[in-house]
C-alpha positions as MATLAB code, in Angstrom:
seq = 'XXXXXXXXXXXXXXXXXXXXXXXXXXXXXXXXXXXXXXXXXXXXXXXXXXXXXXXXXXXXXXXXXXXXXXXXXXXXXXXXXXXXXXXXXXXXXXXXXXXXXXXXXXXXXXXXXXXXXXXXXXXXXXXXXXXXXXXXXXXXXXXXXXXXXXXXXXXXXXXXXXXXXXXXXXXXXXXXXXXXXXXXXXXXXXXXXXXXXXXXXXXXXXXXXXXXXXXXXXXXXXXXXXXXXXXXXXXXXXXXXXXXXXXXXXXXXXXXXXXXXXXXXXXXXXXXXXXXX';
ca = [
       4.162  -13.832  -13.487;
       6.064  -12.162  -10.670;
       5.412  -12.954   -6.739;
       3.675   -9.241   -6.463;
       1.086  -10.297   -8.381;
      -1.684  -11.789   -6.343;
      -3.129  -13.304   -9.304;
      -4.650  -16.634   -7.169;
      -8.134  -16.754   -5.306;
      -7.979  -19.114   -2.009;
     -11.766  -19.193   -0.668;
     -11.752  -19.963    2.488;
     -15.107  -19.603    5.170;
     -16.061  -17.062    2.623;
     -13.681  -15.251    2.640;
     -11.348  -14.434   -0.319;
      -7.719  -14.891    0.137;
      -5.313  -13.573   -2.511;
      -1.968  -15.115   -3.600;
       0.654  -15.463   -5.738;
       3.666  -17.520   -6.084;
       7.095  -17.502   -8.137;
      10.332  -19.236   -8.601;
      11.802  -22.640   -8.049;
      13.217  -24.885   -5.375;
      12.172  -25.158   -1.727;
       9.599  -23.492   -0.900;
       8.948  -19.934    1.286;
       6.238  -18.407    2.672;
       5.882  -14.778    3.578;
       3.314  -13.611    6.114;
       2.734   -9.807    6.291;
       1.342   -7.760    9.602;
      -0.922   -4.939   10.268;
      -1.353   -2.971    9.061;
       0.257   -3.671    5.974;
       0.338   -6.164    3.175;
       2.390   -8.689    0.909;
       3.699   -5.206   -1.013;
       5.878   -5.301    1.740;
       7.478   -8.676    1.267;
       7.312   -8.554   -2.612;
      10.756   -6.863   -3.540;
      12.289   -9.385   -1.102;
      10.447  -12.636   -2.489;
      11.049  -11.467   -5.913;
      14.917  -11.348   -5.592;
      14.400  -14.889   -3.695;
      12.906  -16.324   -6.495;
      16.022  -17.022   -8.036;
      16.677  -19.912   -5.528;
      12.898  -20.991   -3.794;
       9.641  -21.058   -4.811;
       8.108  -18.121   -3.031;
       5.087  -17.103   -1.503;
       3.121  -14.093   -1.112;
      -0.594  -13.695    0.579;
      -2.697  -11.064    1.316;
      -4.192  -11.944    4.854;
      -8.464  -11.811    4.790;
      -9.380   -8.290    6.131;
      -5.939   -7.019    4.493;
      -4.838   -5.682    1.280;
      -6.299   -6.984   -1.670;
      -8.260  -10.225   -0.043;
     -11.774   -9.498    0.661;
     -12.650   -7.346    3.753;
     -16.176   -8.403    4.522;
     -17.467   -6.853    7.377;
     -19.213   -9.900    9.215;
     -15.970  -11.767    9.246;
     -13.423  -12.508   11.764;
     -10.194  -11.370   10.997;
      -8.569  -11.864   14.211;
      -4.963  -14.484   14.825;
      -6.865  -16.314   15.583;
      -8.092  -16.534   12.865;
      -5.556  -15.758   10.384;
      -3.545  -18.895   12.226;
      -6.220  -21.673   10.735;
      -6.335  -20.000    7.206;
      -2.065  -19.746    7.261;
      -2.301  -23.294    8.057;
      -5.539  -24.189    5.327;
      -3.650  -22.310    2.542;
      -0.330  -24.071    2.545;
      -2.090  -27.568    2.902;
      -3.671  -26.050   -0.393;
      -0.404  -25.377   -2.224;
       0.326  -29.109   -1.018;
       3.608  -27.630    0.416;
       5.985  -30.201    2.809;
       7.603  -28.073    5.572;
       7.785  -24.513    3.969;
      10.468  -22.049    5.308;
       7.936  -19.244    6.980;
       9.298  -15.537    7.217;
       6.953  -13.489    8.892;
       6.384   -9.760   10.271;
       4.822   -7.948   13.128;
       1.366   -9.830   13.159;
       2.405  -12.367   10.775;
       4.835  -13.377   13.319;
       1.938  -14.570   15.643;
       0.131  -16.190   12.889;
       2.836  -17.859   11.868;
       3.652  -18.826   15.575;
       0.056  -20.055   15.874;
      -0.530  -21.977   12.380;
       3.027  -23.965   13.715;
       2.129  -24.433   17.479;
      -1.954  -24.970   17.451;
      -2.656  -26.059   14.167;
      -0.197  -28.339   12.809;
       2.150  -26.478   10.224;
       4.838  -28.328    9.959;
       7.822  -25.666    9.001;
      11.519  -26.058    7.749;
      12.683  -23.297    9.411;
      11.048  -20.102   11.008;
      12.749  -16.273   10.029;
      10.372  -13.532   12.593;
      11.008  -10.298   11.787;
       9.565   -7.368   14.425;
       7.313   -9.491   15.399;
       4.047   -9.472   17.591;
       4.627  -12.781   19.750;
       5.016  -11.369   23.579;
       2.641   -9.455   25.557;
       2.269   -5.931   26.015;
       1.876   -5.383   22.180;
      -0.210   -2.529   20.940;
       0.218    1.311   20.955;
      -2.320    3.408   22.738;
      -3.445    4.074   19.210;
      -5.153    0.658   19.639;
      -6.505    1.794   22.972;
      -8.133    4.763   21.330;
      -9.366    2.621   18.069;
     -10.856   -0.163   20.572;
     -12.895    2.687   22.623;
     -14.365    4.523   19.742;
     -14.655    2.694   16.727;
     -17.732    3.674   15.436;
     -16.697    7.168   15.069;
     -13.559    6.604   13.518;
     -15.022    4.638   11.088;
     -17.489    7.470   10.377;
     -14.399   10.139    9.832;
     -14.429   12.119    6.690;
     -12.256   10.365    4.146;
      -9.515   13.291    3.804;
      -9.207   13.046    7.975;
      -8.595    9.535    7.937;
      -6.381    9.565    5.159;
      -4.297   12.364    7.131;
      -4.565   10.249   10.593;
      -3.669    6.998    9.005;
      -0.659    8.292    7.166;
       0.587    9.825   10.445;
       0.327    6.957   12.161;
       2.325    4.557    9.674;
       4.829    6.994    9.451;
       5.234    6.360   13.074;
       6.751    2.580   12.063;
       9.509    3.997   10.143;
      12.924    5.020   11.736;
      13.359    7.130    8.644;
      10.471    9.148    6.508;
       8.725    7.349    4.078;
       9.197    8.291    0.360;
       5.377    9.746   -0.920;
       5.312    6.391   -3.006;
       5.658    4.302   -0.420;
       3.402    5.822    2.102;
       0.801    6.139   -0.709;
       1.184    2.197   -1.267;
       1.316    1.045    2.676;
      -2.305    3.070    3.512;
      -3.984    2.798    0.046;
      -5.946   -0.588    1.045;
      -7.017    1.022    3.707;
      -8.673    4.130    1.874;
     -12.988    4.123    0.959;
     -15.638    3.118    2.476;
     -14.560   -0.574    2.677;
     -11.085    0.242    3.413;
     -11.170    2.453    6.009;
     -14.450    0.520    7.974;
     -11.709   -3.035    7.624;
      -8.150   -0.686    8.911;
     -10.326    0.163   12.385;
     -12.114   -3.420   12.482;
      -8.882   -5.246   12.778;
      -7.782   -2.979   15.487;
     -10.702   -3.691   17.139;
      -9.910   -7.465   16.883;
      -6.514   -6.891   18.471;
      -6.323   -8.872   21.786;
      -3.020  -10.209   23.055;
      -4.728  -13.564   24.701;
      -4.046  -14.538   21.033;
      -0.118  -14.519   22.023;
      -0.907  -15.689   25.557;
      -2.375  -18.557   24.192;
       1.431  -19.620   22.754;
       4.092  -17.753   24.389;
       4.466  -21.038   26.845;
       5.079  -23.202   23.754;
       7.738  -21.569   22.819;
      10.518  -23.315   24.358;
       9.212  -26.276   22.403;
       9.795  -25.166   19.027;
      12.423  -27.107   17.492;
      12.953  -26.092   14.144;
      15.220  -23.182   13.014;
      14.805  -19.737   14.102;
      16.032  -16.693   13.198;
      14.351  -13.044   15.199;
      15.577  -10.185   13.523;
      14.653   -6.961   14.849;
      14.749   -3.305   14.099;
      17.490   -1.770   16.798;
      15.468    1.728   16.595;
      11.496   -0.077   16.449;
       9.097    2.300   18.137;
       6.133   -0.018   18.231;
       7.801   -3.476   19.375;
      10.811   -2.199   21.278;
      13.797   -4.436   20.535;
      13.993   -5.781   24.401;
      11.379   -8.054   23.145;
      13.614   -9.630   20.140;
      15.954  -10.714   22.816;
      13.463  -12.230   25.203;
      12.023  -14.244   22.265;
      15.483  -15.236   21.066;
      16.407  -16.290   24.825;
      12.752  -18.399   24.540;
      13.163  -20.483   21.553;
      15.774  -23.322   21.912;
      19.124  -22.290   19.620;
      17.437  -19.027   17.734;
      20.026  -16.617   16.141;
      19.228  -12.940   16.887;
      19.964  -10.337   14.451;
      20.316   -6.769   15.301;
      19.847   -4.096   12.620;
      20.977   -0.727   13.302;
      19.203    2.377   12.460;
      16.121    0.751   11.686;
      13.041    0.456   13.372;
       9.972   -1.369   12.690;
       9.315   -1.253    9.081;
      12.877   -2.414    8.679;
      12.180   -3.659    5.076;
      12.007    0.506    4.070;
      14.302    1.227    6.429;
      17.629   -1.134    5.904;
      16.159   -3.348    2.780;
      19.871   -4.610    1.849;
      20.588   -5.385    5.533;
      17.286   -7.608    5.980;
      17.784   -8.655    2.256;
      21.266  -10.256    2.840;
      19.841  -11.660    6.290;
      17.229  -13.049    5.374;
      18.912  -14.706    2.166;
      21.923  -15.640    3.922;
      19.088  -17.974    6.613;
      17.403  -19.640    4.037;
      20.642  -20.468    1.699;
      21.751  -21.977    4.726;
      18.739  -23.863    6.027;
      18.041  -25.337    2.719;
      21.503  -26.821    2.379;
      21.351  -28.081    6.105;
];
């Protein structure tokens, strides 16, 4: 079995969570964002295997975990079941790397609900206020018709808008994979619901704890990120007591399509070294 395939069920308030895990040694947890997936951590896990025990999750609401309408898929949310899923896997202070939204429910699961962590790697991360594109403005104010677009319009609208994350176009097999869970009936009703359930009290909540963390950190950022605009990546790193900051040049926020061996060798390079610390 390979980290990709989400082969475990977690149920948790209902809701289904799916997982998978690979490898051997410490362990590491990947946490996606929105609106994406563990596809987007899998290549990256997978080539980690060799030295941890990785990962992967789909976060309820996202890619292949259930997407029921009645539930909450907020960070706040997505905090408790981060937290609830590694007490599952019986893990002792996991190394967390996390993206965009993953970032704040990694940040929350640590800070409010008692996930202990080895070290934390946030990559483009949503952790300080103003986060959101006016996209979110216009998803927020008219929901109920988006939801209600013909499927060939929302296909077209969504792909346009993740291209938007990229510093560089997306290959046709990559787009295809990114907006895919969020295609159908279900799919495109859960892409707009989580939208709606955006609100940044969830990182206002946290951003004062920051200066407390004290394990490992590592931001990296995309120097060319259109949606999270790399100032931010320095104010974090200033926040959090010793982080490293990476830089990576001509990428922006999907930095994994963008520069893969740049965040590969980053990202390995942080946890080689934290696990021998």
């Amino acid at each position: 079995m390979t980290a990709t395939e989400l082969t475990e069920t977690f149920n948790w308030r209902g809701r289904d969570v799916r997982w998978g895990s690979a490898g051997s040694g410490p362990a590491v947890v990947f946490c996606h964002g929105t609106p994406w997936s563990s596809w987007l951590w899998a290549p990256f896990a997978e080539a980690l295997a060799r030295w941890f025990t990785v990962y992967l999750w789909d976060m309820p609401g996202y890619g292949t975990s259930s997407k029921h309408a009645e539930h909450d898929v907020s960070l706040a949310v997505q905090g408790e079941v981060l937290a609830e899923l590694v007490r599952h896997w019986r893990l002792d202070r996991p190394h967390l790397v996390a993206h965009d939204f993953g970032g704040a429910t990694a940040l929350r699961a640590h800070l409010l609900h008692g996930l202990e962590a080895s070290s934390l790697a946030l990559v483009d991360v949503v952790a300080l206020r103003p986060w959101g594109s006016p996209f979110f403005g216009l998803v927020q104010e008219s929901a109920d018709v988006l939801t209600r677009l013909p499927a060939d319009i929302h296909r077209g609208a969504l792909a346009e808008y993740v291209q938007t994350a990229a510093h560089r176009p997306l290959a046709a097999w990559q787009l295809d994979a990114l907006i895919t869970p969020w295609l159908g009936e279900v799919g495109q009703a859960a892409f707009y619901r989580q939208i709606v359930q955006a609100d940044e009290r969830y990182t206002d909540e946290i951003e004062s704890l920051y200066p407390g963390i004290a394990v490992p950190t590592l931001v990296v950022w995309g120097a060319d990120d259109a949606w999270i605009p790399v100032d931010r990546a320095h104010r974090l790193a200033e926040m959090i007591p010793g982080a490293e900051l990476t830089v990576i040049a001509d990428a922006g926020h999907l930095v994994h399509l963008d520069q893969p061996p740049a965040l590969a060798a980053g990202i390995t390079e942080w946890l080689l070294r934290q696990s021998r610390a």
